[in-house]
N, C-alpha and C positions, 0 to 999 in steps of 0.2 A: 552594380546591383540594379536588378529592375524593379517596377512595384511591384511585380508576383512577389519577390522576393522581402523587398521589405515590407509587403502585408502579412507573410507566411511567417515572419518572426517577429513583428510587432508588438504582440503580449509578451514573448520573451523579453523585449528590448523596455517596454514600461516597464514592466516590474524588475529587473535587474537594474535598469538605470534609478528606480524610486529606491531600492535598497539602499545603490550609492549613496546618492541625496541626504538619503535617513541617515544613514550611517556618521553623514558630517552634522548635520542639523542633532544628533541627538547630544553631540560635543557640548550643544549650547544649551541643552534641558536642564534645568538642577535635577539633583539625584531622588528628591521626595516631589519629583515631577513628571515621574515617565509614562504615567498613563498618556501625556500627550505625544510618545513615540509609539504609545501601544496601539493610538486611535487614527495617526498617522499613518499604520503600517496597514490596519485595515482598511482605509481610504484605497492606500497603491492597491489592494489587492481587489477592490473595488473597482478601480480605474483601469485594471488589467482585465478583469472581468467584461467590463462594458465594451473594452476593446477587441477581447475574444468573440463576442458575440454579434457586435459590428463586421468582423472581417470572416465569419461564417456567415452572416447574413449577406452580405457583397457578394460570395462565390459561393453560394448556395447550389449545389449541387457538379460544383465544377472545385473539385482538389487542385490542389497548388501544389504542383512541386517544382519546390524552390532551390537554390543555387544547384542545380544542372542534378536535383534529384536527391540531394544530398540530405534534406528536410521536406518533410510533405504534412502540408495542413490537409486535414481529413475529418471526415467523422470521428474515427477509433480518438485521431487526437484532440478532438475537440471536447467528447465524451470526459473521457478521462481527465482532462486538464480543467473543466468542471467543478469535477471532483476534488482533485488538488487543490485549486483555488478554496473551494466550499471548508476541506480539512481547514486551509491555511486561518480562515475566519473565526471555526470552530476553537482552533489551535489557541490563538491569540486572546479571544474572549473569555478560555480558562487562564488563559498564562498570569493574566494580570493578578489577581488576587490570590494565586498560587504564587508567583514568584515574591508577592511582597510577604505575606505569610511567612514564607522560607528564607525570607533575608536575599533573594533572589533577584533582587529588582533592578537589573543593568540591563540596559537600550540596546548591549548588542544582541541580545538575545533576539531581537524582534527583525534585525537584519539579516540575520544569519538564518533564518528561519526563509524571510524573501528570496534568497539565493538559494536556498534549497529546493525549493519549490519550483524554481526557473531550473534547477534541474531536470526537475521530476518532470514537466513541459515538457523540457525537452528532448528526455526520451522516451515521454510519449508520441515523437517527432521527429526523430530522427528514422531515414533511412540510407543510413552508410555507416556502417562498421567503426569509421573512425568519428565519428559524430555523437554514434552510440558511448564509447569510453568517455569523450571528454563528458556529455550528460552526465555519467556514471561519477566520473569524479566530479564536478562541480554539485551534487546530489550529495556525496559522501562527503568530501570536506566539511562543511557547514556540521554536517551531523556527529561529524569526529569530535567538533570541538565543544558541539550544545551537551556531548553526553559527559561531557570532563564540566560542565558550567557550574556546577555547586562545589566547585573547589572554595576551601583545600580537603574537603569530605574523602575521604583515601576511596569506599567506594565508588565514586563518581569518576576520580580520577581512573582507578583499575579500568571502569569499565571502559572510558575514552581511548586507554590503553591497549585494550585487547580489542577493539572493536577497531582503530585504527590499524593494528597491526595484520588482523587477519584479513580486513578490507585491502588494503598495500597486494597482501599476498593472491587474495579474490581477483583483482585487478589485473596481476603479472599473468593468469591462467588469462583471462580475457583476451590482454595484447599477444599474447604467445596466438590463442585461437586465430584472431584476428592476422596475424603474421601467415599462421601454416591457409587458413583460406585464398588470403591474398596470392601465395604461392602457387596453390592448385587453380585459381581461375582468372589470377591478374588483373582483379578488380576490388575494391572492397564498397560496391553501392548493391546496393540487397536486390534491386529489380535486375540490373546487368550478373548480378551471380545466378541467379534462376535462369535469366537466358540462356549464359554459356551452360549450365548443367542439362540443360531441355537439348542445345546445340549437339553436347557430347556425353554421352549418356553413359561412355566408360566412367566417367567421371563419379558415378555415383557410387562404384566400388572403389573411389581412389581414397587410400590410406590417409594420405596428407586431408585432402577434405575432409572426410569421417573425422580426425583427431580433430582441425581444426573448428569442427561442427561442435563439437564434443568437452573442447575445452573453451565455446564460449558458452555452456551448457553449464559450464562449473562454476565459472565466472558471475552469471546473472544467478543460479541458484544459491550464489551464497546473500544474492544482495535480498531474497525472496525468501532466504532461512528454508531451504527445501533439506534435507536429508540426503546424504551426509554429509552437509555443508551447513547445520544449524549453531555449530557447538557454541559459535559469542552469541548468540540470539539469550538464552536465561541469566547469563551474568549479566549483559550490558544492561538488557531489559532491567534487571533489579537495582544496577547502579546509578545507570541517570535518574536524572528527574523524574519524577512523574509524568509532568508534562511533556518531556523531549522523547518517551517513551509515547506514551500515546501518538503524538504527535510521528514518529516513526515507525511505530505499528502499522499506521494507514498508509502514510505517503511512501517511504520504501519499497512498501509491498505494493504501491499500484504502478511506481514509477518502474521496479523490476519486471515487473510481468507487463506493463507497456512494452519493454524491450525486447522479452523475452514472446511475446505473440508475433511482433511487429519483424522480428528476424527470422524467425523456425517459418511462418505462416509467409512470409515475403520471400526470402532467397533459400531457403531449403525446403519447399515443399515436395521436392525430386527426391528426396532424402528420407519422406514417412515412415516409410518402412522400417530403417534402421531406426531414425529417434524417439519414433511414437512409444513402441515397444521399451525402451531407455527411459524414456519419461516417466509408463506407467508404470514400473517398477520403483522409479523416484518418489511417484506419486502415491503408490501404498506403502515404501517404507515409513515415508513421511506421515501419512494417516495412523500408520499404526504408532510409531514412537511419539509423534506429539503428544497423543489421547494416551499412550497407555503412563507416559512419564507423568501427566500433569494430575494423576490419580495422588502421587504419592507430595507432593506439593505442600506443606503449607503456609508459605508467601506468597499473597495474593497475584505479586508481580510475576513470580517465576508459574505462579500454573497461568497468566494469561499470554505467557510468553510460548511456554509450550502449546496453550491452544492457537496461537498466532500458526505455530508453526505445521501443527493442524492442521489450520485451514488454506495454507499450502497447497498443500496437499488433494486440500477438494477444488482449488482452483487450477493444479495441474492436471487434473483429471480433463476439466475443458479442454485444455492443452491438448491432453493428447488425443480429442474427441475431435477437436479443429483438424488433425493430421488429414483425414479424410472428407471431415464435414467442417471448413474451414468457419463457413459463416456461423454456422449451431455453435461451435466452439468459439466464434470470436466472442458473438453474442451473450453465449454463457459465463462466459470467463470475466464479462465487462457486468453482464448483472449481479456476479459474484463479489467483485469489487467493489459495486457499490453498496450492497448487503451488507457486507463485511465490514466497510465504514463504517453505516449507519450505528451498525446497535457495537461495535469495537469503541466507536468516539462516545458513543452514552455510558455504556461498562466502564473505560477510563474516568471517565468526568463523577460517574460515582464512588470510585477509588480514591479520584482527590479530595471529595469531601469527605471522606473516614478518613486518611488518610494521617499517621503524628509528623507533628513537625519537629519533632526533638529526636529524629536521629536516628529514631528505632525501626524498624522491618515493619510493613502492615503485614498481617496475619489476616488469615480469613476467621479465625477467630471473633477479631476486631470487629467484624461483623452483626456477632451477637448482639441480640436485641436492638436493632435497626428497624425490625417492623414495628416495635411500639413507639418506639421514639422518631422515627422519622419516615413513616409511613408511606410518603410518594417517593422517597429514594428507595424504600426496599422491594415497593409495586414495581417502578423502574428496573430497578437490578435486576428483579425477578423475571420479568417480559424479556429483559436484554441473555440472559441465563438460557431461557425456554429458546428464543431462536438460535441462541450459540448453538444448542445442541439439536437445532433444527424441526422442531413443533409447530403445528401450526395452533391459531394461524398468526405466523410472524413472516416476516423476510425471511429471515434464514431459513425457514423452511421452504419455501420460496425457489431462493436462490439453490439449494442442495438438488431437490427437485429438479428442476432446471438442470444441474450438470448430472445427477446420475444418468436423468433422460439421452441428454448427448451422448456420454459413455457408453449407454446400451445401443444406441442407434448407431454408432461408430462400430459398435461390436468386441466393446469392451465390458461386457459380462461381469467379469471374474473382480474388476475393478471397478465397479458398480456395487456389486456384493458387498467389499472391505470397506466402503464409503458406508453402508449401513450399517455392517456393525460396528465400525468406530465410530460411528455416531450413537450407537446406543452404550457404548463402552463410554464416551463422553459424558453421558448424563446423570452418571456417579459424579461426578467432579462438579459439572454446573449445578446441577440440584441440590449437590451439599451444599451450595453458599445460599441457595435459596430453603433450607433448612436451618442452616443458623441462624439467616436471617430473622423468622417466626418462629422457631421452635428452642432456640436456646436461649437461657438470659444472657445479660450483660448490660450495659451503659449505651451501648447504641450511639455512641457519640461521633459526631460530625458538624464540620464546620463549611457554610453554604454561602451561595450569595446570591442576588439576583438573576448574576448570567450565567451562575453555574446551574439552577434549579430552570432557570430558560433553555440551554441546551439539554440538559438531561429530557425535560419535559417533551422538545422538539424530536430528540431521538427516538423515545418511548412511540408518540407518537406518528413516526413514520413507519418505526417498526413495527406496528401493529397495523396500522392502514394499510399499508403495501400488501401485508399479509394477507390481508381480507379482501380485496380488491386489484390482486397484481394483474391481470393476463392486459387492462385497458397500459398500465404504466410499462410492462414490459416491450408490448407495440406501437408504443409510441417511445421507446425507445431504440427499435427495431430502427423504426419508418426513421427516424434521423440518422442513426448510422450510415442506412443505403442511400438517402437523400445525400446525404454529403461526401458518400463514396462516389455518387456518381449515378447509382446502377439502377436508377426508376428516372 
């Protein structure tokens, strides 16, 4: 190992090794003690933080890639793993008085949550096929087992269940791709797969490559809930936790689509043609069934699961806008992501405080009369509602913006089109909740706490600043990307 290499996995290796650590040290917690595993685990992800930005600041403009190419520290991944990190904080600062609320309050929660996350890292960092899966699974386990953690609750269990099983099966399409690839070009590192295809150019009609292209397409679109490969996406969602759901909302879907830029945009750019066209097709089925199912909804959970899956949908649209316009599409796809957090982590966080803890389903319903009784969470909900459905001036309008722009300029028209109007077929669904909200009675009942009303407050507030002021935050999101690509 050289230091490229052990600087290029350094955050990996703090925070996977703090999980360990955690993991025994929380043996020794008492059980009406674990805020100090809760405040421990933000520490690692703290200390992981410091170290990510230490080792982008070292090779500032000079990417690493490390074990013979296998793993590359870059912008895209540094971005991204930001992010992750930033959910992992948000994640943890709801967990706490959620999980004790819910009788929830066990230490491994908070470890299992660290290894997830070193997932998600790292495949936003992976560049080799087989580096890709193990990320994949070391992302997935953790999550198979937070979504069964309110056992012995039979829904919680189901949806561990089903979530674990179709994942197994998501996986076997992955390795099979990654097999038929390796076959058609004898390698499985994403930069030496674009050579040999640039090399040999029959290759880009070859059967075996296409399937293998194809079937790692099916693989990452199940971990990103694209269509039709959503179907555990509304169960699981309504089974776990609350919080393992939020929490999975965000990081699944950035650590997928890290994988899924980082492969199509790296070793099969020879290949646009065919996958772009497959994408955008993916990418309107999925716009149009997320928005038009979560119309009919009413558990909160199940229509934010659908619009999860949605918004899929308007992040493949980048995707396939990257095919040509790699950078517009990388860029878009990463401001979408973080869009998507933002006001996705505030939306959740206002679901856990209405949210009953005796068992029963939240209903949007349960909403009612929320604006007389708790007036900065219904302002909240409502701001995070307006940008779901893409309004300005928030982020998500922002962000939509942003990827229709790509899509038209890639020359996808027709797929720009379907992006407005399921975004206007969407805003039946988010504006009903911001209707019950003010306009119907009820008890308005929820239960808050200081960091839950600090995150809400925080999300509210970016999504409306960004909105008002993006073009400075989106080029200086730019300018790091290419800074630490390399390419200025």
């Amino acid at each position: 190992m050289t230091p490229n290499d052990f600087d290029a996995i350094l955050p990996l290796l703090v925070l996977s090794g703090w999980a360990s650590v955690l993991l025994l040290i929380d043996l020794w917690i008492p059980k009406n003690r674990k805020s100090i595993t809760a405040l421990l685990a933000v520490l690692g992800l703290a200390v992981a933080t410091g170290t990510l930005v230490a080792v982008a600041l070292t090779y500032w403009g000079h990417p690493i890639a490390a074990f013979g190419g296998m793993v590359t520290f870059d912008g895209f991944s540094v971005f991204l793993s930001m992010l992750l990190l930033m959910t992992g904080v948000v994640t943890i600062t709801l967990a706490y008085n959620y999980l004790k609320q819910s009788s929830l309050d066990r230490g491994e929660f908070y470890t299992l949550l660290l290894f997830s996350i070193t997932g998600m890292m790292l495949m936003a960092q992976a560049s080799d096929l087989i580096v890709v899966f193990l990320a994949l699974e070391l992302l997935s386990i953790p999550l198979y087992v937070l979504s069964g953690f309110a056992r012995p609750q039979v829904d919680s269990e189901e949806s561990a269940m089903k979530y674990f099983l179709l994942g197994a099966f998501a996986s076997g399409f992955l390795v099979y791709g990654i097999a038929l690839t390796y076959g058609a070009t004898q390698t499985t590192d994403l930069s030496t797969i674009w050579s040999v295809i640039s090399q040999n150019g029959a290759l880009t009609h070859d059967p075996l490559l296409l399937a293998g292209a194809a079937l790692i397409l099916v693989g990452l679109g199940f971990k990103v809930a694209a269509v039709p490969f959503h179907m555990w996406t509304p169960d699981v969602y309504e089974g776990a936790p609350t919080i393992v759901t939020a929490f999975m909302s965000v990081g699944a879907k950035v650590g997928g689509f890290a994988a899924l830029l980082r492969v199509f945009f790296t070793a099969f750019p020879a290949l646009a043609a065919e996958w772009s066209m497959a994408i955008a097709i993916l990418s309107a089925l999925t716009m149009i069934l997320g928005n038009v199912a979560a119309i009919a909804q009413s558990s909160i959970k199940r229509m934010l699961a659908y619009s999860s899956i949605a918004h899929a949908g308007y992040i493949l649209m980048a995707v396939v806008a990257g095919g040509s316009l790699a950078n517009d599409g990388t860029s878009a796809a990463v401001f979408y992501l973080l869009a998507y957090a933002v006001m996705n982590l505030g939306a959740w966080a206002v679901v856990i405080a209405v949210e009953k803890h005796n068992g029963e389903l939240t209903t949007i319903d349960d909403f009612a009369g929320l604006g007389t009784t708790r007036t900065g969470l219904a302002l909240s909900m409502a701001l995070f509602m307006l940008s779901f459905t893409g309004l300005p001036p928030t982020i998500g309008f922002i962000g939509k913006f942003y990827v229709f722009r790509a899509a038209i300029d890639a020359g996808f028209m027709w797929l720009a089109v379907i992006g407005v109007i399921t975004s206007l077929v969407s805003a039946f669904y988010y504006l009903r909740i911001v209707m019950v909200m003010w306009m119907k009675s009820g008890e308005g009942a929820a239960t808050t706490s200081r960091s839950l009303n600090l995150i809400v407050g925080l999300a509210a507030l970016v999504t409306f600043v960004m909105g008002l002021v993006p073009n400075y935050l989106i080029a200086a999101a730019e300018r790091a990307l290419l800074v630490l690509f390399g390419n200025v």
